[in-house]
C-alpha positions in Angstrom: 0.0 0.0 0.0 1.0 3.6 -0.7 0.2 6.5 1.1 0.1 10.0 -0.4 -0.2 12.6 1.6 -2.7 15.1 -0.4 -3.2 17.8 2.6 -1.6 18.4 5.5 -2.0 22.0 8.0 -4.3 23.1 11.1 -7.4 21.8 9.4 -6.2 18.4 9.4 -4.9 15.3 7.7 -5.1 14.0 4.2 -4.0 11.1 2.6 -4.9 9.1 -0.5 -4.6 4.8 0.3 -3.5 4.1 -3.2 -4.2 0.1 -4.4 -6.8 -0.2 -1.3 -10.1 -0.9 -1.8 -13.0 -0.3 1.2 -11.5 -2.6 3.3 -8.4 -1.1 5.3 -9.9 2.4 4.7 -12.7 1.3 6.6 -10.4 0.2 9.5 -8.3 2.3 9.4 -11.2 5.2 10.1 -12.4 2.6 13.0 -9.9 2.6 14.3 -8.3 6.5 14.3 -12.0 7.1 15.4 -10.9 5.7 19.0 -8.2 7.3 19.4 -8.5 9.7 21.8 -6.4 12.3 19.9 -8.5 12.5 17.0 -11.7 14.4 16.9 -13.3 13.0 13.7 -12.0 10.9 10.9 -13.4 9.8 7.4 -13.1 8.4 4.3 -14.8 7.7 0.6 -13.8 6.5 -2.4 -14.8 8.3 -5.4 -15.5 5.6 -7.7 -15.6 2.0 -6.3 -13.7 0.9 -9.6 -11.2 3.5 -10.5 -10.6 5.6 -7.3 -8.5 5.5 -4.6 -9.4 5.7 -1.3 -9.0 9.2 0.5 -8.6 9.9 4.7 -8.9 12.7 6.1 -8.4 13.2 10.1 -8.7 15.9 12.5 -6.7 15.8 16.0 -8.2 17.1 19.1 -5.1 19.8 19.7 -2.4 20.5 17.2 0.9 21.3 16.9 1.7 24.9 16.4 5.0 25.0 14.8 5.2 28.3 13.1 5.7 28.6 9.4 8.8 29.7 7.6 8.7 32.5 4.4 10.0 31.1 1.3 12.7 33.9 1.7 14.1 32.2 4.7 14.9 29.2 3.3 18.6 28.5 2.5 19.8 29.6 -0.9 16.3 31.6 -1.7 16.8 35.4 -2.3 14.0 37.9 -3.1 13.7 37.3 -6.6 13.2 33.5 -6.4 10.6 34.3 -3.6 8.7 36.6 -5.7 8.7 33.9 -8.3 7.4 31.6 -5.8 5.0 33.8 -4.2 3.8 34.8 -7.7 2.1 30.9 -8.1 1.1 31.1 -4.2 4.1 29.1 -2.4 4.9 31.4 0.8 6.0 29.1 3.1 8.4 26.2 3.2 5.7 23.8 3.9 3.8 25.1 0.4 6.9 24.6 -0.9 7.2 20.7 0.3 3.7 20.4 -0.8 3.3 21.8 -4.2 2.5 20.4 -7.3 4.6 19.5 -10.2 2.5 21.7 -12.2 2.8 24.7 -9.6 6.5 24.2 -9.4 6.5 24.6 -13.2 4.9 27.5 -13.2 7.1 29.3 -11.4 9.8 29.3 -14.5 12.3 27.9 -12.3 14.9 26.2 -13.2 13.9 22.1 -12.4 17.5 21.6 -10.9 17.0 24.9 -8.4 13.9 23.6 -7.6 15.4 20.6 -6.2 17.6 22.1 -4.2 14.9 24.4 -3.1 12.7 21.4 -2.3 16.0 19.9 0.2 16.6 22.9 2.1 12.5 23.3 2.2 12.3 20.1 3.7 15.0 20.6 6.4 13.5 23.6 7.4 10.0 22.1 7.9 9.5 19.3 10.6 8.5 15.9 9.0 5.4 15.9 11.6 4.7 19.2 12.1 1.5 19.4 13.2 1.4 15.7 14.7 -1.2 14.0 12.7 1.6 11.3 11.6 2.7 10.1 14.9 -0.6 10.1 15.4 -1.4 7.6 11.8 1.4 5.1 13.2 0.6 4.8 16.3 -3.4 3.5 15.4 -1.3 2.0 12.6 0.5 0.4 15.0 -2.2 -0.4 17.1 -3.7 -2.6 14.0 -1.2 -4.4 13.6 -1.2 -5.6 17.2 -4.9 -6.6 16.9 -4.2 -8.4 14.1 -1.2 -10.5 15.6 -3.6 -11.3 18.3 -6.6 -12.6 16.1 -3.9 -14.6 14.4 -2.9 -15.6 17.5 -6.7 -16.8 18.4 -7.1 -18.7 15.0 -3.6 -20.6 15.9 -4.9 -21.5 19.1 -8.5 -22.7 17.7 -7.1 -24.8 15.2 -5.2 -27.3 17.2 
């Protein structure tokens, strides 16, 4: 399974389950549902042949790490900011976030843009506002139910 993060700020938590079906989605949800960090979690699936299942999650309290301006990242001046700004990146975390197509748009070089993106992503925390540690720990937490019902049909077969 592959997990694509689609959104991710105060609001809360998406992610796309690609090659999933109903199925883990649908435990998955449970299961962030009990969680006592989380204050509501959902899914759908757009098309139950062709789409991929989204998630999105809200926690209770969230991390407040501040942002940092696009200018503040390493190896940025103003001009390359105002080019950034110009397609709606201001932050470092827009930055980690955007868009092939956004990033094109910006007329910068594909090779800056990489090295952009690395200094970007130093800058931001991986978990900023928490909702990851928060995904593998119910992940976690499924896996551990599932060793036990393994455990149960072990013990009923014998």
């Amino acid at each position: 399974m592959e997990i694509e993060v689609l959104r991710e700020d105060k609001e809360g938590f998406e992610i796309r389950l690609v090659g999933e079906d109903h199925t883990f989605p649908n435990l998955l949800n449970t299961a962030l549902n009990r969680n006592k960090k989380v204050m509501a979690a959902a899914y759908k699936v757009d098309h139950p042949l062709v789409g991929a299942p989204t998630l999105f999650f809200r926690l209770k309290k969230v991390a407040d790490v501040p942002e940092i301006p696009v200018g503040k990242i390493k190896g940025i001046g103003p001009k390359t900011a105002e080019q950034l700004e110009a397609v709606g990146i201001r932050t470092a975390s827009q930055l980690v976030m955007a868009t092939e197509e956004r990033l094109a748009r910006t007329g910068i070089s594909e090779k800056l843009l990489a090295k952009y993106l690395d200094e970007a992503r130093k800058a931001v925390p991986e978990d900023r506002f928490g909702y990851r540690a928060v995904l593998k720990e119910t992940l976690k937490e499924i896996s551990r139910e599932l060793e036990g019902v393994k455990k149960g049909f072990k013990g009923a077969a014998r």
